[in-house]
C-alpha positions in Angstrom: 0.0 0.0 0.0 1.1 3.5 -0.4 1.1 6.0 2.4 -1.2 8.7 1.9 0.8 12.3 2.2 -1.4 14.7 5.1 -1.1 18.2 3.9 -0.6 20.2 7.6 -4.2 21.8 8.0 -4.6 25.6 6.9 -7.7 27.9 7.6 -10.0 29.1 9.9 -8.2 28.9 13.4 -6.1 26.2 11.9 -2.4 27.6 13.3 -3.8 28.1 16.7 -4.9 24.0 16.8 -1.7 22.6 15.9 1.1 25.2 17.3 3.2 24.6 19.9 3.9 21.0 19.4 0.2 19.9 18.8 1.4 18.8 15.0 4.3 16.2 14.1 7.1 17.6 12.8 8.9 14.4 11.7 8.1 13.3 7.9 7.3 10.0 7.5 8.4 9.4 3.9 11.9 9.6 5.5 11.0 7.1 7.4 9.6 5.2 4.5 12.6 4.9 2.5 15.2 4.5 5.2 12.6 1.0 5.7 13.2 0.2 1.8 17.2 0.6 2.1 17.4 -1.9 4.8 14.9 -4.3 3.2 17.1 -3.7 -0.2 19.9 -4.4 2.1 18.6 -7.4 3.6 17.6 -8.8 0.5 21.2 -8.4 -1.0 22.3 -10.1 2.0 20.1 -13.2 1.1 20.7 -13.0 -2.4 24.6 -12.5 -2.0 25.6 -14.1 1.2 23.4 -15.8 2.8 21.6 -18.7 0.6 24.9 -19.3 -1.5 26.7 -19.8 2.1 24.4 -21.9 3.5 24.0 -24.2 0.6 27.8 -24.2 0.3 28.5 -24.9 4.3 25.4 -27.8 4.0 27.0 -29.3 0.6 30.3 -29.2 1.9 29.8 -30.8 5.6 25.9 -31.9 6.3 24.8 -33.4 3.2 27.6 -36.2 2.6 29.8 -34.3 -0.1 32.7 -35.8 1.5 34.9 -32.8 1.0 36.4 -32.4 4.9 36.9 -35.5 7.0 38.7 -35.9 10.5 40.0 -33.2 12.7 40.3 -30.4 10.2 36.5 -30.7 9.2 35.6 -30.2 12.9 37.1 -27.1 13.1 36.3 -25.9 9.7 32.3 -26.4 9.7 32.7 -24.5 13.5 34.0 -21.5 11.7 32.0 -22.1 9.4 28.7 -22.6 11.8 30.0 -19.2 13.5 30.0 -17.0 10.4 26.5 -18.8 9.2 25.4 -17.5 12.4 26.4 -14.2 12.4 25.0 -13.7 8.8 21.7 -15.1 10.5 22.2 -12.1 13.4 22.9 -9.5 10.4 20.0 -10.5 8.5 17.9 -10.3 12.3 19.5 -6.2 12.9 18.4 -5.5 9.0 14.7 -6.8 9.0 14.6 -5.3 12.1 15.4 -1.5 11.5 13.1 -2.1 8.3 10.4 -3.2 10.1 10.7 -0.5 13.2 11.0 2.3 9.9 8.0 1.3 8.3 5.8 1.2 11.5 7.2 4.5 12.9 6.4 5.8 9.8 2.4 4.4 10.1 2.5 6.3 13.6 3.7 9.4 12.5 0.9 9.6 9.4 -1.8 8.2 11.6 -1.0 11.0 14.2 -1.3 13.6 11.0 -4.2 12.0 9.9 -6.2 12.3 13.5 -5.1 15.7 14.2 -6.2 16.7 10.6 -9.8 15.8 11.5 -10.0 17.0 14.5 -9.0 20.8 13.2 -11.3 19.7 9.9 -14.3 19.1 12.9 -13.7 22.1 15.0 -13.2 24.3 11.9 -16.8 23.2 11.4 -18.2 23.8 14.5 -16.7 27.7 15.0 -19.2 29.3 12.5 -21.8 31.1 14.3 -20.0 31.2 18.0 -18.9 34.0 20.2 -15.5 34.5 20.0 -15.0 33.2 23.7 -16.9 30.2 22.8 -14.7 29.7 19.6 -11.6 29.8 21.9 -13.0 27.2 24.1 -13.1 24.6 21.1 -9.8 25.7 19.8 -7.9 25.3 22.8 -10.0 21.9 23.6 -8.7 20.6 20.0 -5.1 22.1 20.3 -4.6 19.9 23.7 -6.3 16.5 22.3 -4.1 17.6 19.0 -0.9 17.7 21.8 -2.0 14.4 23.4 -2.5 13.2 20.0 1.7 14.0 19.4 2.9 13.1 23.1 0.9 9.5 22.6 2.8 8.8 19.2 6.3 10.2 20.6 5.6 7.7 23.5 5.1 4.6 21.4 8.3 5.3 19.3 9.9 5.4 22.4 8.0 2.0 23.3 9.8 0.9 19.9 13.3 0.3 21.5 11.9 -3.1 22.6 10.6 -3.5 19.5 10.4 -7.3 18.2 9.4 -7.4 14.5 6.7 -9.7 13.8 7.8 -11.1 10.4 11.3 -13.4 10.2 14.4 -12.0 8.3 13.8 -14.9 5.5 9.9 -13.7 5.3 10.6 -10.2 4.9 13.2 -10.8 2.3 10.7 -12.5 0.2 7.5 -10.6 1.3 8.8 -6.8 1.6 7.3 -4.3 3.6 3.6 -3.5 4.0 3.9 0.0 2.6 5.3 0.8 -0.7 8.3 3.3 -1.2 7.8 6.8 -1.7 7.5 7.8 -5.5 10.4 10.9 -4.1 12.6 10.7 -0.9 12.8 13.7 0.6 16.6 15.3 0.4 16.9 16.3 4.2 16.2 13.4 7.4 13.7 15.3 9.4 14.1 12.6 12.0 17.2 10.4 13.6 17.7 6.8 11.9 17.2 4.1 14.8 19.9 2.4 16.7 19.6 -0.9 15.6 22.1 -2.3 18.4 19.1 -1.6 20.3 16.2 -3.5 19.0 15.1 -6.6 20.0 15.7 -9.0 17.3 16.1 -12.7 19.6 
């Protein structure tokens, strides 16, 4: 699916609703296509390194090939069990960070999209009022707009333990839920995750 782009909301009253932190500045097309590089990354890792090793390693010591015998084959296919491994741990950090990209970037556009409506419905509801009454809505939809923008910054945050629901091998072959943008933006409104971080047992 492709995100859909929330213009921020202009018009009657519309500044006052969403100033003061009561709109997201992040962009989540950055967010978007920083998911697509590590999927493209993780499926070069697959496509490069990963399935040619481990048919290799499984040719060369677990299906009978008869290449290594004795000693020397112990040690090699440990080596060679270690570096399988830590390709498996690479391809783990790289799903990962996709996955956490793509579904910060869902938060960030579902935050837009709520706080769009709500300045849409208040807009609606001004004509006609005194201007104290006015004020009343507008400052009632600039603090759910701010709750709105302090619940989506708290669930990114919640996103440092974030386990990704789809397997490295999956997600290779799958790709992400949302398709990339049709233009990346030039300038990262937002930092890039610390993947060291993310929960990827």
């Amino acid at each position: 699916m492709q995100l859909t782009p929330v213009p921020q909301p202009s018009g009657n009253h519309a500044e006052e609703m969403i100033s003061g932190g009561a709109w997201p500045s992040a962009d989540e097309f950055i967010f978007v296509a920083t998911a697509h590089e590590y999927l493209a990354a993780l499926q070069k890792l697959f496509n490069k390194t990963s399935s040619p090793w481990s048919k290799a390693y499984r040719d060369t010591f677990e299906n009978g090939g008869g290449m290594w015998a004795g000693d020397a084959a112990g040690v090699a296919g440990k080596k060679g069990s270690d570096i399988q491994n830590s390709i498996a741990a690479q391809a783990r950090y790289l799903s990962a960070a996709a996955q956490w990209n793509e579904r910060v970037a869902q938060l960030i556009n579902q935050t837009k999209t709520s706080i769009a409506d709500n300045v849409r419905k208040t807009q609606g509801l001004l004509e006609g009022l005194s201007d104290e009454n006015q004020q009343s809505w507008i400052k009632l939809c600039h603090t759910l707009n701010r709750g709105l923008v302090s619940a989506a910054s708290g669930e990114v945050a919640a996103l440092q333990d974030f386990r990704p629901p789809a397997n490295a091998e999956n997600l290779a072959h799958s790709g992400l839920s949302i398709d990339p943008p049709a233009s990346i933006p030039s300038t990262p409104s937002a930092p890039l995750p610390q993947t060291s971080h993310l929960a990827v047992d």
